[in-house]
C-alpha positions in Angstrom: 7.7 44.8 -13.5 11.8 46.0 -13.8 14.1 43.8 -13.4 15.6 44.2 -10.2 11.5 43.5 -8.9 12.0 40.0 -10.8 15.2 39.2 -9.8 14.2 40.2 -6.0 10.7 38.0 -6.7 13.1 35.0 -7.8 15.8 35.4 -5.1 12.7 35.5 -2.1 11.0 32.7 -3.8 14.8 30.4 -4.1 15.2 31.2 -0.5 11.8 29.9 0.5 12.7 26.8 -1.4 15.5 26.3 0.7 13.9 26.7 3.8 11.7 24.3 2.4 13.8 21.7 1.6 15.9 22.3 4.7 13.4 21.3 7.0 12.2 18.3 4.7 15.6 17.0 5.2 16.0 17.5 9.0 12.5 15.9 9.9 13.4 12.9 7.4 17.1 12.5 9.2 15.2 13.0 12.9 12.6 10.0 11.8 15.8 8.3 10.2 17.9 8.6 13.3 14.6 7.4 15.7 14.1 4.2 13.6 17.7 3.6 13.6 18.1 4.2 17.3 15.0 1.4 18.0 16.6 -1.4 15.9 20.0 -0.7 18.3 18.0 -1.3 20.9 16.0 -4.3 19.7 19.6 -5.4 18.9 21.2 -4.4 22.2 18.6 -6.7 24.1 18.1 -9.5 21.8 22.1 -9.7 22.7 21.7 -9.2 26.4 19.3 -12.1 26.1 21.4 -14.6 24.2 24.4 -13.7 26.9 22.1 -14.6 30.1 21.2 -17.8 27.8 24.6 -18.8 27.7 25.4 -17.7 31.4 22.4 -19.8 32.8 23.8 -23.1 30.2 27.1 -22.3 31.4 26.1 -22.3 35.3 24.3 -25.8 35.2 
């Protein structure tokens, strides 16, 4: 093994590990940003619902 073949071994292999960890991080954000996106929601209609509670109080 020369040198340049371990250096080129260790550069292919760091690259790999980047890819790696690249795409670790983007599906973590994706399932980060769905969860995130669901408790708006939850949030969203939970207020809708307490608005048409006052609207129908407010009406009688």
């Amino acid at each position: 093994m020369t040198p340049v073949n371990v250096i080129f071994i260790l550069a292919i292999t760091w690259v790999i590990l980047l890819l790696v960890f690249t795409i670790v991080m983007l599906v973590h954000m994706h399932k980060e940003y769905k969860r995130m996106d669901e408790r708006m929601e939850r949030r969203r209609k939970a207020f809708d619902d307490h608005l048409d509670e006052i609207r129908k109080k407010g009406l009688k």
